[in-house]
N, C-alpha and C positions, 0 to 999 in steps of 0.2 A: 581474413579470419575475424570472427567476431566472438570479444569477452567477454562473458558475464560476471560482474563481482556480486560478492553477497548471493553468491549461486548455493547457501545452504537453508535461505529462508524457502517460505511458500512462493512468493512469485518471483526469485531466483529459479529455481527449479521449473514453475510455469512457463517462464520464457524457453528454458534449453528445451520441454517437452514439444513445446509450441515450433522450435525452431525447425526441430528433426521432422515432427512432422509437416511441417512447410517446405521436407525436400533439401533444406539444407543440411550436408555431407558433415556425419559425426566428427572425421576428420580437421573440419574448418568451424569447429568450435572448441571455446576453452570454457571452463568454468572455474572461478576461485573461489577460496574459503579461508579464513581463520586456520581450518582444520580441513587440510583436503582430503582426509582417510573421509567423511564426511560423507563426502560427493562422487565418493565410489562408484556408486551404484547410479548415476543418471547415463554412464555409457561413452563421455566426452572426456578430452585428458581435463584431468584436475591439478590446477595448480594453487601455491599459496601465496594468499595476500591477505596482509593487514594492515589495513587502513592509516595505524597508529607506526608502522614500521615503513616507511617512503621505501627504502629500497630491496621489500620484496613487493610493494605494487607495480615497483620498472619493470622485475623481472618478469612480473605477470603479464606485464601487458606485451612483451616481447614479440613482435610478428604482429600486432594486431592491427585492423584495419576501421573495424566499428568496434565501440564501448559500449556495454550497459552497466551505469554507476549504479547501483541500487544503494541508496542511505542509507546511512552506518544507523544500527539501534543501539550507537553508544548512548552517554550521558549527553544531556541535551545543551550548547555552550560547549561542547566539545566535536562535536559534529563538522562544522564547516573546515577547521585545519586535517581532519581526515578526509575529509571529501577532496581537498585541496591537494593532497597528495597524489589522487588518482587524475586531479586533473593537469597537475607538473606534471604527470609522468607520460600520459597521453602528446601532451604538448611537447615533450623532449623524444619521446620513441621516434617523430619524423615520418611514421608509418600510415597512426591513427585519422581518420578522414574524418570522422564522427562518431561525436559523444551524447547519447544520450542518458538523460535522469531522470531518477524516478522524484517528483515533488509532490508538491502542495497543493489541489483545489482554491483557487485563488491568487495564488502565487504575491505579489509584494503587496495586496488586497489584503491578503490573511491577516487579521488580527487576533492572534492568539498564540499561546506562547510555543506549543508544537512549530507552528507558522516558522520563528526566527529562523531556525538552522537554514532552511529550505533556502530564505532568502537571501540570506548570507553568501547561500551556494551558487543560486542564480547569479550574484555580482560575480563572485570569482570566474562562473562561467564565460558572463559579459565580457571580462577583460581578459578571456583567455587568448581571443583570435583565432579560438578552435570552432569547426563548424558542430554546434551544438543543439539540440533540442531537449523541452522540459516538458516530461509526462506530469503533467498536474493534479496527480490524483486523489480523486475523494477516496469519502472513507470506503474500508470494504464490507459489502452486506455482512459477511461473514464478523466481522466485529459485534453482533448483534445478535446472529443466527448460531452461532457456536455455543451461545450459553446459552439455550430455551432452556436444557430440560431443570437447571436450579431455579429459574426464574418460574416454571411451572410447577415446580416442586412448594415456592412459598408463595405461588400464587399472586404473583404481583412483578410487575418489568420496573427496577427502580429508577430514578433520574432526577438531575435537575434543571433539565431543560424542559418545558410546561410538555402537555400531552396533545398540544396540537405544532408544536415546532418539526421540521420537515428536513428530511437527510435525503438527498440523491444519491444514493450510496451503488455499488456495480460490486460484482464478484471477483474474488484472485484472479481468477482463470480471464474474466474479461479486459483487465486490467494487461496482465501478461499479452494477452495477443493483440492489444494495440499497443504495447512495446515490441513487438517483432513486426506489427507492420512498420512503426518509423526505425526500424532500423533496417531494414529490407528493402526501404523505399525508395527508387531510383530516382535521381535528381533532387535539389534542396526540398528543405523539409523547414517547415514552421520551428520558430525559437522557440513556440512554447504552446502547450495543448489542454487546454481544459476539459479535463476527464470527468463524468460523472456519468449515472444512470438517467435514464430517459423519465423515468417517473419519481417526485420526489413522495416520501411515505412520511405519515405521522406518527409517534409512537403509541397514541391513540389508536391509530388504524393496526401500529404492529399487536399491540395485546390482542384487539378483537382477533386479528386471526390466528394467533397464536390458540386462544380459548378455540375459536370456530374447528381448527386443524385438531389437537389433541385432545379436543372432547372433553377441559379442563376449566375453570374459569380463573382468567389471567387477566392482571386491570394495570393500565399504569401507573405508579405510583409516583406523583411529583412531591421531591421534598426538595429544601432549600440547600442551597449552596454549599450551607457549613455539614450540613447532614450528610448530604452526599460522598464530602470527602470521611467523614466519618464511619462513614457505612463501607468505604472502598480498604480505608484503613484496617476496619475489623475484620472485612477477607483477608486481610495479610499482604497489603499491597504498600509498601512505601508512602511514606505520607508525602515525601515528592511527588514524586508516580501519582496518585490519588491528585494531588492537588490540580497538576497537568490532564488528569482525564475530566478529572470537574468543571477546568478551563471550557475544556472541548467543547462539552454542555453547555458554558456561555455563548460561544461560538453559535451551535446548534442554534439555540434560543436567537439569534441573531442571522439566522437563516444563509448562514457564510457555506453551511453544505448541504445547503440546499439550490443552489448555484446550475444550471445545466443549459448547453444549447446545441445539444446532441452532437459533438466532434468526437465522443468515443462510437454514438450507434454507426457512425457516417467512417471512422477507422475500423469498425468490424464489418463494414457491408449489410448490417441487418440490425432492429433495435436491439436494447441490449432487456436481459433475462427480467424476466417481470419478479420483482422483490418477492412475492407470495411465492413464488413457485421456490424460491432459494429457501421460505422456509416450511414449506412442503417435504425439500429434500430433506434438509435438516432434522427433521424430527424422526422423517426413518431411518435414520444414521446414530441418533442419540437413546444413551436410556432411555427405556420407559420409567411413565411416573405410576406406581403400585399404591392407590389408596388401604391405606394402615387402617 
């Protein structure tokens, strides 16, 4: 039987859709949540796990034979003693054969403060004695592609990583189905996988196509550091939060994801989605923008 926790996000869900259609029997999946009224509707029994609670992650994992951890989107520093739970609880079930996790692009590399948790994780994994594997994944295109249409609305993609810094970023869905293949995968499997897309993009290159696709002109606008978190703050974002996404940006600037040497095209069997085309979809999914 294989679990999926944090089966209520986007590539929780990805995986269970990814599983059934790989043939694998509704039956011989679980999926948990926080709130399993939640995950009703993916088909698979739903069970409850929280992270922050150890003994309803034992019961969750009860019968299980493979794990998919997916990272808690607690408070960051709180992260690995929940992670931690699922992986006592794996390691006392007696059942579980393998655990894999969803990580970091770079993994004990990453220097940025998202980074810590991840690697936190990977030690606890290290000294678990569980056969385990680390999905290392970059960012997801969709982190980019989900907001065009306000960034086309004021005419400008903001940031503070320059306009020619470079993200190898892959989609949910791509992401999902090379965590069903290592968890599918008969006989050992790598400690640890570095995930990205096949082509790194610049944000540079994302506005031109942005403008080129919606027939709008769209420029990237690089401002400094302190602005950025400013500008993230005045959407209403936690000036934590804000501060950690501005990090990112350093990161970016630093070419940490832009990282790639195709172990996800080579886990899907075929390269992986060409970033223009993700935001092709994108825009016929979103508002349109109505010149006033």
């Amino acid at each position: 039987m294989i679990v999926i926790t944090g089966a209520s996000g986007h590539l929780g869900r990805g995986v269970i859709k990814k599983l059934l259609a790989n043939g694998v029997p509704a039956g011989e999946i679980v999926a948990t949540a926080r709130r399993p009224e939640s995950i009703a509707d993916l088909g698979v029994e739903a069970r409850l796990a929280d992270y922050t609670r150890p003994e309803t992650v034992s019961a969750a994992l009860a019968g299980a034979d493979r794990v998919l951890l997916v990272s808690s989107s607690g408070p960051l520093g709180q992260r690995v003693p929940q992670h931690r739970a699922v992986i006592d609880a794996a390691k006392a079930s007696g059942t579980v054969t393998r655990l894999v996790y969803t990580g970091v692009l770079g993994g004990e590399q990453a220097n940025f403060t998202l980074a810590d948790d991840h690697k936190g994780t990977e030690l606890a994994l290290a000294e678990s004695g569980l056969e385990y594997a680390v999905l290392r994944n970059g960012w997801y295109t969709e982190n980019y592609t989900e907001q065009l249409a306000p960034a086309i609305a004021r005419g400008a993609i903001v940031g503070s990583a320059g306009p020619d810094a470079r993200v190898a970023s892959a989609t949910r869905a791509e992401y999902a189905e090379a965590a069903v293949a290592v968890l599918l995968a008969d006989g050992p499997v790598q400690t640890a996988y570095e995930l990205s897309g096949d082509t790194a993009w610049s944000f540079a290159e994302l506005a031109d196509e942005v403008s080129r696709r919606s027939g709008r002109s769209v420029v990237y606008q690089h401002v400094s550091p302190e602005e950025h978190r400013a500008i993230l703050v005045g959407a209403g974002l936690p000036a934590d939060v804000a501060a950690i996404l501005q990090d990112v940006d350093d990161a970016v600037a630093r070419g940490e994801l832009a990282r790639g040497d195709g172990t996800l095209s080579r886990l899907l069997g075929r390269p992986t989605e060409p970033w223009t085309a993700a935001v092709a979809a994108a825009l016929t999914t979103q508002p349109k923008v109505v010149s006033g």
